[in-house]
DSSP file (Angstrom, degrees, kcal/mol; ACC not computed):
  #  RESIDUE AA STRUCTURE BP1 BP2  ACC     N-H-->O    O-->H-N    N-H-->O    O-->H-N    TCO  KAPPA ALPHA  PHI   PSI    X-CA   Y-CA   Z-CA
    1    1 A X              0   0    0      0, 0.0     2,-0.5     0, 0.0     0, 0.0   0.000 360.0 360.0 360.0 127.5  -32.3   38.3  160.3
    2    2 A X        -     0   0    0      1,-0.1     2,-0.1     0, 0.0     0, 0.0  -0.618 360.0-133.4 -78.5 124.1  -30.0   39.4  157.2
    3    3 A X        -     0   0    0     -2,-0.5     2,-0.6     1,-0.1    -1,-0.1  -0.450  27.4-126.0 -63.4 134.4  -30.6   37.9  153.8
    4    4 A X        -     0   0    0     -2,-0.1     2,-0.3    18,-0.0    18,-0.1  -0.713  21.6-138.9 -93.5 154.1  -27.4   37.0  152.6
    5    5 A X        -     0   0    0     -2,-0.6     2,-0.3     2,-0.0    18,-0.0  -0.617  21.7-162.8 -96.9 142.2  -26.6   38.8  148.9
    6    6 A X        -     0   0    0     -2,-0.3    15,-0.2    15,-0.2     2,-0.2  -0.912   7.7-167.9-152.9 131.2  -24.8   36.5  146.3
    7    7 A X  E     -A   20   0A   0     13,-1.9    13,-1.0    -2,-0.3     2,-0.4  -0.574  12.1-174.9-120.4 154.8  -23.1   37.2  143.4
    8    8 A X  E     +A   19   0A   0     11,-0.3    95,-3.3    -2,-0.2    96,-0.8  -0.972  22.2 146.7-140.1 115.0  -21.8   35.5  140.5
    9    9 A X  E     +AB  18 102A   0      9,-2.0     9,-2.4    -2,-0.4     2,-0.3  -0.959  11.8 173.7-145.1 165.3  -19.5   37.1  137.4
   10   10 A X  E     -A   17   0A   0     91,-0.9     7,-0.2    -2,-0.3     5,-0.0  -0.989  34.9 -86.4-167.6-159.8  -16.9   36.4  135.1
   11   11 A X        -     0   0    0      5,-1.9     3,-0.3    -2,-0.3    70,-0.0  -0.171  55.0 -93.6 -89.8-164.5  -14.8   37.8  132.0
   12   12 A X  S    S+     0   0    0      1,-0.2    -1,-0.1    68,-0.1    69,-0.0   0.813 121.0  56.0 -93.1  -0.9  -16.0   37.4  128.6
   13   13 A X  S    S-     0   0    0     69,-0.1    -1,-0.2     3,-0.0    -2,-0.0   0.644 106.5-122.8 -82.9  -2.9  -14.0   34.0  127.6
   14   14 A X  S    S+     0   0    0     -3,-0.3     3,-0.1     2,-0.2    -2,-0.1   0.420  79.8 122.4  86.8  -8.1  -15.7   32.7  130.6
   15   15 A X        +     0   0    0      1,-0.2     2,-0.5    44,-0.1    45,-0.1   0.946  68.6  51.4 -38.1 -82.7  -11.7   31.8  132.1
   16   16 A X  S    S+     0   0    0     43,-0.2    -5,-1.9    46,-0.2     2,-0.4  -0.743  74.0 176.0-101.0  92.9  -11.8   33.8  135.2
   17   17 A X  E     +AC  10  58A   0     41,-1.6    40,-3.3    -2,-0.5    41,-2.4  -0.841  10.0 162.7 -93.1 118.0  -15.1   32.8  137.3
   18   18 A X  E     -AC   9  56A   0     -9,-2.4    -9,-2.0    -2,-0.4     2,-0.3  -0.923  22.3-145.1-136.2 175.0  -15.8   34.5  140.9
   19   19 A X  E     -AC   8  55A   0     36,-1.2    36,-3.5   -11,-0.3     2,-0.6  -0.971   4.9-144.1-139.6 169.0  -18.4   35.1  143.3
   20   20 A X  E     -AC   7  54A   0    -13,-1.0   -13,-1.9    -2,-0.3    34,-0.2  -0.946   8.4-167.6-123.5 126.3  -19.4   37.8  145.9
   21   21 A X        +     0   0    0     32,-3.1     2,-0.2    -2,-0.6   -15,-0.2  -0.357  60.1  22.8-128.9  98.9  -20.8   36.9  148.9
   22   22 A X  S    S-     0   0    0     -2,-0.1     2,-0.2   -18,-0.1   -15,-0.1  -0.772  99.8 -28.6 160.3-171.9  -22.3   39.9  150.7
   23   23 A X        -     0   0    0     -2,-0.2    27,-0.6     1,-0.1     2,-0.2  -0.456  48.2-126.0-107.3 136.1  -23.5   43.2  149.7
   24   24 A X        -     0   0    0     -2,-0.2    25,-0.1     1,-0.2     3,-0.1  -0.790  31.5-137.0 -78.2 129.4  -22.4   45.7  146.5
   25   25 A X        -     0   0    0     23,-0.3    -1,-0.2     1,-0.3     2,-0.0   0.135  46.0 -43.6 -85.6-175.9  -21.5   49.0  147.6
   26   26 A X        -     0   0    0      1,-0.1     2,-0.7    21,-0.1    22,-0.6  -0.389  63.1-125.6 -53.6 131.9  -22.5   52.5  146.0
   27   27 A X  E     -De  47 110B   0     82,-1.0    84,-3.7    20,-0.1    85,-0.8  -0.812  31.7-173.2 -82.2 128.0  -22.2   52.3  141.9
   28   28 A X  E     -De  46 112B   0     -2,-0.7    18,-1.5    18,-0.6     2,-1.5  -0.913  21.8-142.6 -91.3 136.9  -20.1   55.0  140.6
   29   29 A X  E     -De  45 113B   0     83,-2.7    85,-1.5    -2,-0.4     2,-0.9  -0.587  20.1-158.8 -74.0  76.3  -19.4   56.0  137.1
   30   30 A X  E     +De  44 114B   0     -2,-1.5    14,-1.0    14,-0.9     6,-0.2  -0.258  23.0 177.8 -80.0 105.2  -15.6   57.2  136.5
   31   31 A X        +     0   0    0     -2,-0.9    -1,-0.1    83,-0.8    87,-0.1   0.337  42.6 129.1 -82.4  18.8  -14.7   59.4  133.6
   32   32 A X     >  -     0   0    0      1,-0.1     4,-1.0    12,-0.1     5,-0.1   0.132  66.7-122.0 -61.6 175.3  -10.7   59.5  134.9
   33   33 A X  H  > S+     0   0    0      3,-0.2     4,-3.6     2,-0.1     5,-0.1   0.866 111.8  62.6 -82.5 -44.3   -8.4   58.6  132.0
   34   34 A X  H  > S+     0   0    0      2,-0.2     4,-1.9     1,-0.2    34,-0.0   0.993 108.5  45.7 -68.2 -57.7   -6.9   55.7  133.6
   35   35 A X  H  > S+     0   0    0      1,-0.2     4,-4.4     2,-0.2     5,-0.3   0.835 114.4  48.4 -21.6 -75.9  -10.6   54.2  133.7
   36   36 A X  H  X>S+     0   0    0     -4,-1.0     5,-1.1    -6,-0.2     4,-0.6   0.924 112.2  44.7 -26.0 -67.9  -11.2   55.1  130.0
   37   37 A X  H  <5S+     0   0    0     -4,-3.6     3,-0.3     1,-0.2    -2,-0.2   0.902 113.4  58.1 -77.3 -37.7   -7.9   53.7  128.8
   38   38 A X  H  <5S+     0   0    0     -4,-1.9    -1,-0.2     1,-0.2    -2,-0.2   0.879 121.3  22.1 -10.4 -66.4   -8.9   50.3  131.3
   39   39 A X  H  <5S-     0   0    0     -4,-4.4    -1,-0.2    -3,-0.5    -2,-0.2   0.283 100.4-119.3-125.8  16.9  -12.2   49.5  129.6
   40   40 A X  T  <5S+     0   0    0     -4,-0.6     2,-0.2    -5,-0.3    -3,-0.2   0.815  75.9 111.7  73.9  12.5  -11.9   51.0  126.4
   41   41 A X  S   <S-     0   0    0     -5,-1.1    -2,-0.2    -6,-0.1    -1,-0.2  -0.757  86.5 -99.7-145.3 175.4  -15.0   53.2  127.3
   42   42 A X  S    S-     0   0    0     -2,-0.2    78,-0.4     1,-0.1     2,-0.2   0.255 106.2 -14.9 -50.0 -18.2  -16.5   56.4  127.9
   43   43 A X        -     0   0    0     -7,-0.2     2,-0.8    -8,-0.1   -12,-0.2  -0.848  68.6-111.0 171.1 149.1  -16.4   55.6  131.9
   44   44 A X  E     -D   30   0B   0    -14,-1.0     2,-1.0    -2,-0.2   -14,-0.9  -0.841  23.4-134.4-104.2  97.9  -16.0   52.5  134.0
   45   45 A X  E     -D   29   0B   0     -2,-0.8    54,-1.5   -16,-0.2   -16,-0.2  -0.337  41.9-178.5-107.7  65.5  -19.1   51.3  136.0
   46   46 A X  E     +DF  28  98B   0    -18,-1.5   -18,-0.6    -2,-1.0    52,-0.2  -0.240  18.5 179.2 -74.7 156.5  -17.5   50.6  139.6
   47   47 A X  E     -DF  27  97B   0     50,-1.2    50,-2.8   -20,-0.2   -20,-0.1  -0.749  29.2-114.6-164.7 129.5  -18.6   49.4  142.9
   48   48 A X        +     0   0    0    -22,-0.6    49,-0.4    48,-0.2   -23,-0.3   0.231  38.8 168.7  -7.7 161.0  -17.1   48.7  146.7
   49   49 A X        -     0   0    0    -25,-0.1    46,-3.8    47,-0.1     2,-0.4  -0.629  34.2-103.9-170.7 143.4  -17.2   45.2  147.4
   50   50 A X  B     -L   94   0C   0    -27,-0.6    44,-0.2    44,-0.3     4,-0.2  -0.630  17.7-134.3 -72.4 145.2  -15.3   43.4  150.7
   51   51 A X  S >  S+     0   0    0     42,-2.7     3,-1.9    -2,-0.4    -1,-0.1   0.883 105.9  50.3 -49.1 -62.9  -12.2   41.4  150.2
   52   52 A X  T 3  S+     0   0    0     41,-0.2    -1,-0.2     1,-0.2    42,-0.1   0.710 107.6  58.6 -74.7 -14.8  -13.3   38.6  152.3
   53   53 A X  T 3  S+     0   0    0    -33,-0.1   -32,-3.1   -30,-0.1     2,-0.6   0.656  93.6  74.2 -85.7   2.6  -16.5   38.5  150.3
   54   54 A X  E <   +C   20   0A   0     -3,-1.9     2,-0.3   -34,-0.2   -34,-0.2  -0.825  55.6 173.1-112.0 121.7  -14.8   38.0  146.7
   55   55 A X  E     -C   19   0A   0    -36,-3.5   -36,-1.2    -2,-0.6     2,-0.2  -0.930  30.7-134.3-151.5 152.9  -13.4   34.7  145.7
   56   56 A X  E     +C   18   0A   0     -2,-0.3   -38,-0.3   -38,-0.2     3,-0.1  -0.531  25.5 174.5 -48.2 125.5  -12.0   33.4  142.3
   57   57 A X  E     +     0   0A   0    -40,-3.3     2,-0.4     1,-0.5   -39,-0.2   0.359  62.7  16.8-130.6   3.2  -13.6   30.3  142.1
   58   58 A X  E    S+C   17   0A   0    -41,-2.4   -41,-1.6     1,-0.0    -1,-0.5  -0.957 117.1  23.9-153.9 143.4  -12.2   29.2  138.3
   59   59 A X    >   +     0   0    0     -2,-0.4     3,-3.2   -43,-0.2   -43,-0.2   0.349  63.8 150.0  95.9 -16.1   -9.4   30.6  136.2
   60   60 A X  G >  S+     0   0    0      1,-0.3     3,-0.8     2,-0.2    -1,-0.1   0.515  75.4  60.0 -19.9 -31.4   -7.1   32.1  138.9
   61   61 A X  G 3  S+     0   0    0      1,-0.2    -1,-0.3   -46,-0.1   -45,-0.0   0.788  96.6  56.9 -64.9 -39.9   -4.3   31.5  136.9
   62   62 A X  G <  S+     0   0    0     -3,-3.2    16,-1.3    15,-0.0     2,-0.6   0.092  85.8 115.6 -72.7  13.6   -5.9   34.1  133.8
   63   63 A X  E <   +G   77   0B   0     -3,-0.8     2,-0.3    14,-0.2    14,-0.2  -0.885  48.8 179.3 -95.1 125.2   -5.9   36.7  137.0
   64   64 A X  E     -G   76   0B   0     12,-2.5    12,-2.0    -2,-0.6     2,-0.2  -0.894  21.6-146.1-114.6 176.3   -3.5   39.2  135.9
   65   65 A X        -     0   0    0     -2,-0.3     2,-0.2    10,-0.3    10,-0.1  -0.673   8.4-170.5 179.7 145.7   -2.4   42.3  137.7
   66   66 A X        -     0   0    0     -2,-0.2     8,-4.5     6,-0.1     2,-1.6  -0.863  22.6-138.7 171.1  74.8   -1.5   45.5  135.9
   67   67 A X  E     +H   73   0B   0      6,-0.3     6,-0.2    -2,-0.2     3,-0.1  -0.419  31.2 174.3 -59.9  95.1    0.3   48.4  138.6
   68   68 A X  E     -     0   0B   0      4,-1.8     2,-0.3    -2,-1.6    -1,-0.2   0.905  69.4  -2.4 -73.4 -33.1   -1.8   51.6  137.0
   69   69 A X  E >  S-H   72   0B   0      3,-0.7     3,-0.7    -3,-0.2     5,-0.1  -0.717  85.6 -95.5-125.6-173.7   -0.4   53.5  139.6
   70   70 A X  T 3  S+     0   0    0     -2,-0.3     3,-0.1     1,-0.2    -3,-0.1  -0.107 132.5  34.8 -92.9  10.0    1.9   53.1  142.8
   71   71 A X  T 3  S+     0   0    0      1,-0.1    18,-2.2    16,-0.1    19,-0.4   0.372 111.5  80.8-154.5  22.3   -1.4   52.8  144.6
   72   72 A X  E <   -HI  69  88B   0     -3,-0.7    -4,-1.8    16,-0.2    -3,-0.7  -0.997  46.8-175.9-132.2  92.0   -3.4   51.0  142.0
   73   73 A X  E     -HI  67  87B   0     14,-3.2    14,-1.2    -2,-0.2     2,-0.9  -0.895   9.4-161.3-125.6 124.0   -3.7   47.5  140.9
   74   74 A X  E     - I   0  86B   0     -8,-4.5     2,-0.2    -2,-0.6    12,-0.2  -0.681   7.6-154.0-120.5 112.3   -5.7   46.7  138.3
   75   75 A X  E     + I   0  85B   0     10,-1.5     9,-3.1    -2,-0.9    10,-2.5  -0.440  21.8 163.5 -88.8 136.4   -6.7   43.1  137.9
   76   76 A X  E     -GI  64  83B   0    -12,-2.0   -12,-2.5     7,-0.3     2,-0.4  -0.752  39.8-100.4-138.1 164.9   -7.6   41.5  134.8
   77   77 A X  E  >  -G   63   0B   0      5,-2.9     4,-0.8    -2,-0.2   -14,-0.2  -0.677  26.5-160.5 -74.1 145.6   -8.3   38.2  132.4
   78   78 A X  T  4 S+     0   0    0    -16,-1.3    -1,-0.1    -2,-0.4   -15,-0.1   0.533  84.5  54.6-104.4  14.7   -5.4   37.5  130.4
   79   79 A X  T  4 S+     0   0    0    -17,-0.4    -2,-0.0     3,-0.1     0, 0.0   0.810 128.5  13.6 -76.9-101.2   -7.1   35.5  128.0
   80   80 A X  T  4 S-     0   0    0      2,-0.1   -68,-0.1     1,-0.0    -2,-0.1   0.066  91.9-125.2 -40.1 -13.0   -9.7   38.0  127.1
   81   81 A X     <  +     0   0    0     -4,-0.8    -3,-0.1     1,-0.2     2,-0.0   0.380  55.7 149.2  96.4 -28.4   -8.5   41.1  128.5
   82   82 A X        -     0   0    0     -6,-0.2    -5,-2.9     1,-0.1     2,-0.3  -0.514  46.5-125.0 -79.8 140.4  -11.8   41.8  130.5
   83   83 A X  E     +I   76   0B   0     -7,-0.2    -7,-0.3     1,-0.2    18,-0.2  -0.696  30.6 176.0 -95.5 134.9  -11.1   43.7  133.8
   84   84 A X  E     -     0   0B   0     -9,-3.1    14,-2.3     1,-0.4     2,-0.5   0.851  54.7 -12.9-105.0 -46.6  -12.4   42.1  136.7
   85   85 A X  E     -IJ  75  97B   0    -10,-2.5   -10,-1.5    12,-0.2    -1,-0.4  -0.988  45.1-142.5-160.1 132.6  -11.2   44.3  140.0
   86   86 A X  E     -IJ  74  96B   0     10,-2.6    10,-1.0    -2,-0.5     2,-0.3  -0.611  15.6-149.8 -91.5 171.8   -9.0   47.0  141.0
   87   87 A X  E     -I   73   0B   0    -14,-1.2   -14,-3.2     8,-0.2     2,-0.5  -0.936  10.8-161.3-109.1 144.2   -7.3   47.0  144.3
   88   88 A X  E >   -I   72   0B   0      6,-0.5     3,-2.5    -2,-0.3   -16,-0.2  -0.907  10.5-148.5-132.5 115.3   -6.8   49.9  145.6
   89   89 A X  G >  S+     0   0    0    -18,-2.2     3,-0.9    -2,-0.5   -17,-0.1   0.767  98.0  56.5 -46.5 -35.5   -4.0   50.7  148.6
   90   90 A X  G 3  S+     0   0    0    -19,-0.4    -1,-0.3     1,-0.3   -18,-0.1   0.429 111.2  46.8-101.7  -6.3   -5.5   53.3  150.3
   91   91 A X  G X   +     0   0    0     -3,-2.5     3,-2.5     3,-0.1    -1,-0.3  -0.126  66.4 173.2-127.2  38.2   -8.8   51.0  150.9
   92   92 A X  T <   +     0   0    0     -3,-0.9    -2,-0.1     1,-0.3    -1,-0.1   0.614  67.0  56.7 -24.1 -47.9   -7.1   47.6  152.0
   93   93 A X  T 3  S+     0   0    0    -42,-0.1   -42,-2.7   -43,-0.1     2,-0.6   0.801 105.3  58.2 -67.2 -23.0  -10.7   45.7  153.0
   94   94 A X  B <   -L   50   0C   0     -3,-2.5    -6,-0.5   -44,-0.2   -44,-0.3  -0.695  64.2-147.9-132.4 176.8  -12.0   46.0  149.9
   95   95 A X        -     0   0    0    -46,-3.8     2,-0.4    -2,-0.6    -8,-0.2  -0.933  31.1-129.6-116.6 145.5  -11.7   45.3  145.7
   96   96 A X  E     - J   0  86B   0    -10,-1.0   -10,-2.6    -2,-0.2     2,-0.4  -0.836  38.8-150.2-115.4 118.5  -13.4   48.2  143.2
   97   97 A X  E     -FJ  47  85B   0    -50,-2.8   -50,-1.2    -2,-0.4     2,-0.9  -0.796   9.7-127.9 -98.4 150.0  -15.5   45.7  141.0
   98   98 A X  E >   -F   46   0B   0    -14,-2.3     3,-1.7    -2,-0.4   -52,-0.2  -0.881  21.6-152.3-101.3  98.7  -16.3   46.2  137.4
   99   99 A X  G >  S+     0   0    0    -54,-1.5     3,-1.1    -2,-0.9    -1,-0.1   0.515  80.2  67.3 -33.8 -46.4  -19.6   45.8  137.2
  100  100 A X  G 3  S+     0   0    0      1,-0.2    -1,-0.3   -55,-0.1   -16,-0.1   0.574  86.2  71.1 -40.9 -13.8  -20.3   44.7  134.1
  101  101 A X  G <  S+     0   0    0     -3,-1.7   -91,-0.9   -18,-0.2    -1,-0.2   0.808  73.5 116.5 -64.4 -45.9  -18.5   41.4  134.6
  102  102 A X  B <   +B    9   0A   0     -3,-1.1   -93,-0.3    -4,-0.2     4,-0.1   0.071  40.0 178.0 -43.2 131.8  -21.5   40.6  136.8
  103  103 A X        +     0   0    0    -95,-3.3     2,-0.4     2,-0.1   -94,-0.2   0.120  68.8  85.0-114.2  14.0  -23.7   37.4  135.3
  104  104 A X  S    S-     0   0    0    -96,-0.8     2,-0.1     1,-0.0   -97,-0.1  -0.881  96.1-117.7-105.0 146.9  -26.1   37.7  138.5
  105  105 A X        -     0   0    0     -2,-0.4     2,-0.4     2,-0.0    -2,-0.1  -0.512  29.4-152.4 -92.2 156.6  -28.8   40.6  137.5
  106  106 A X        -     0   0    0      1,-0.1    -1,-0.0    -4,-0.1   -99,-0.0  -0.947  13.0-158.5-126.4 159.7  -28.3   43.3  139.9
  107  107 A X        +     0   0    0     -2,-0.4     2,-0.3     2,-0.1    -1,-0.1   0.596  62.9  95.4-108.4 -14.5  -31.4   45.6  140.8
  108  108 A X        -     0   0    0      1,-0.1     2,-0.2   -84,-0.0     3,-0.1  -0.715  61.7-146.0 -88.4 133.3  -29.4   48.7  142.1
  109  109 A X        -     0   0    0     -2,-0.3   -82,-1.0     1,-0.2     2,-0.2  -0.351  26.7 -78.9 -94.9 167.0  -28.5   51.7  140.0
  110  110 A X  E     -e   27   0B   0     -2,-0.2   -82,-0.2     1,-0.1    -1,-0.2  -0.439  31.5-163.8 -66.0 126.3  -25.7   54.1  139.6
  111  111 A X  E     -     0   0B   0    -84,-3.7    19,-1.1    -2,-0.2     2,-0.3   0.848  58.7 -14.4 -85.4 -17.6  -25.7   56.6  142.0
  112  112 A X  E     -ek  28 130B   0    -85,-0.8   -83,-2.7    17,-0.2     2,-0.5  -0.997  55.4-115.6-162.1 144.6  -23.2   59.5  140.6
  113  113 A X  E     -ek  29 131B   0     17,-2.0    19,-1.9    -2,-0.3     2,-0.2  -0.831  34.0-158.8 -96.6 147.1  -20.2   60.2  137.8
  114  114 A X  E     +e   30   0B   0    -85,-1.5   -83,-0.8    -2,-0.5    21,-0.2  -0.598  68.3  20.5-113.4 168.3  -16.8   60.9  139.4
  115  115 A X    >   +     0   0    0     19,-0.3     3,-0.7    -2,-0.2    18,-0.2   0.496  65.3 151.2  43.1  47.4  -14.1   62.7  137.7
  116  116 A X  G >   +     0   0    0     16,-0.5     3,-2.2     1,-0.3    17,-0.2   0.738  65.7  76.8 -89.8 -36.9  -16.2   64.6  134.8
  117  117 A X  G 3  S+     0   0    0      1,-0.3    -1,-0.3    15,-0.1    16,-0.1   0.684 105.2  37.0 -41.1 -35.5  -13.6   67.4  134.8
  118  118 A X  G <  S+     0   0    0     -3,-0.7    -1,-0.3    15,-0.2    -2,-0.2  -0.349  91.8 143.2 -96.9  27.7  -11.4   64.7  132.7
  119  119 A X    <   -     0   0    0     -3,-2.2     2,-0.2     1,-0.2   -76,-0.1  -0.046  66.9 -92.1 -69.7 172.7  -14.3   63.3  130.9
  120  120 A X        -     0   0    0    -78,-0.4    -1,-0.2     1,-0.1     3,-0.2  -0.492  33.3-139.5 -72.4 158.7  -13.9   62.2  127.4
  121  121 A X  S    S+     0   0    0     -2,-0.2    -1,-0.1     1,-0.1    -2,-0.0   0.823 102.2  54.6 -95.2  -8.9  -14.8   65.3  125.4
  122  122 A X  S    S+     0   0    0      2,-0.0     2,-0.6    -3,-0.0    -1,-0.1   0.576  94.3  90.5 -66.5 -15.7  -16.8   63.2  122.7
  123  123 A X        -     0   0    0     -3,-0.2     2,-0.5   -81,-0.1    -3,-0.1  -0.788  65.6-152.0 -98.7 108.1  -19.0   61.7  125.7
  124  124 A X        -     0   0    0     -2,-0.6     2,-1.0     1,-0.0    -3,-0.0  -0.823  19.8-133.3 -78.9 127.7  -22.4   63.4  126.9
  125  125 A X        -     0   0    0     -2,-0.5   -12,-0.0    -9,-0.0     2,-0.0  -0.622  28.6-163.7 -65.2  89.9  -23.2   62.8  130.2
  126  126 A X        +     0   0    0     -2,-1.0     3,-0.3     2,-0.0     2,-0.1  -0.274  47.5  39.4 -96.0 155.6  -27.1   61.8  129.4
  127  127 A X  S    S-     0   0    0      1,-0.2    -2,-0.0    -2,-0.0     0, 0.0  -0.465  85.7 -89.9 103.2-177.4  -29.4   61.9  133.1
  128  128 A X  S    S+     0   0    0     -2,-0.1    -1,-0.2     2,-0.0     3,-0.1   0.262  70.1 124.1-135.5  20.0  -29.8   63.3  135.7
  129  129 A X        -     0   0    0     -3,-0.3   -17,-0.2     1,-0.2   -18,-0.1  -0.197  69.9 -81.5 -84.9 165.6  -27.4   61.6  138.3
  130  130 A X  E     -k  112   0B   0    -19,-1.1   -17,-2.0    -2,-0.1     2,-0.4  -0.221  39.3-148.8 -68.4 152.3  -25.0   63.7  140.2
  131  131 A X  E     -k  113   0B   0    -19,-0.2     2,-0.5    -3,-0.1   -17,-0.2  -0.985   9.5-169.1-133.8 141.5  -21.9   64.8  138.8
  132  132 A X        -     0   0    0    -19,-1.9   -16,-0.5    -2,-0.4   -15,-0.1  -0.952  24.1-135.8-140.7 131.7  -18.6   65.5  140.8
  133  133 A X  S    S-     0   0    0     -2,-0.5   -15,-0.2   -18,-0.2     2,-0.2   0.753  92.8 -13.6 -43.2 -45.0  -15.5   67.3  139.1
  134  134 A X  S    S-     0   0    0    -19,-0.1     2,-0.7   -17,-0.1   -19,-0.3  -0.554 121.1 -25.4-145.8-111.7  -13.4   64.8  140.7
  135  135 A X              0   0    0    -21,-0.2   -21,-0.1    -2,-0.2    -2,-0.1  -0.685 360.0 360.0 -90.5 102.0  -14.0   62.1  143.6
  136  136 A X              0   0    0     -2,-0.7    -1,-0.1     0, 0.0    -3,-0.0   0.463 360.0 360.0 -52.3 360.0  -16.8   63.4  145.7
């Protein structure tokens, strides 16, 4: 019998409350630009998640939506700014979560940085996790 996995997050004004229920995919690390310019960082801390397993459950109204590309949507609070979930066309079942949002402690690490070739050039990549030039 499968233990079911259960998740909890929200942004940082606490507006936009959701929960996962099911399993977090492989984390990946993204150096892209659009990422960077997204979260304001050095890389954006991602993970898979199913569609049917994410729901809003406060604050739905603070969800805003933010076309980064034509195949890209990147959803966010608009109180606070903090980005919750991308959705991504080309992967219809599932939402790219930003893992830091998470308030449930999660025990799985990052497996790999994507897109290092477009890394920041100020940012050393510290570790010993895999690195791929762009998306593996």
């Amino acid at each position: 019998m499968r233990v079911q996995e259960q998740y909890t997050g929200s942004c940082l004004c606490g507006a936009v409350c959701y929960e996962i229920n099911g399993p977090i995919g492989e984390i990946v690390q993204c150096h892209c630009s659009r990422c960077r310019k997204a979260n304001g960082t050095a890389f954006a801390t991602n993970a898979p998640i199913a569609k049917a397993d994410f729901k809003i459950v406060a604050g739905e109204q603070f969800l805003k939506q933010y076309a980064s590309t034509a195949t890209t949507q990147r959803c966010f609070c608009s109180e606070c700014g903090s980005p919750i979930i991308s959705i991504k066309a080309e992967t219809p079942d599932y939402y790219r979560l930003r893992i830091g949002t998470l308030d449930t402690p999660l025990t799985q690490k990052p497996t790999c940085h994507i897109f290092v070739a477009s890394k920041a050039e100020w940012d050393d990549i510290a570790g010993d996790l895999p690195q791929y030039a762009e998306r593996p």
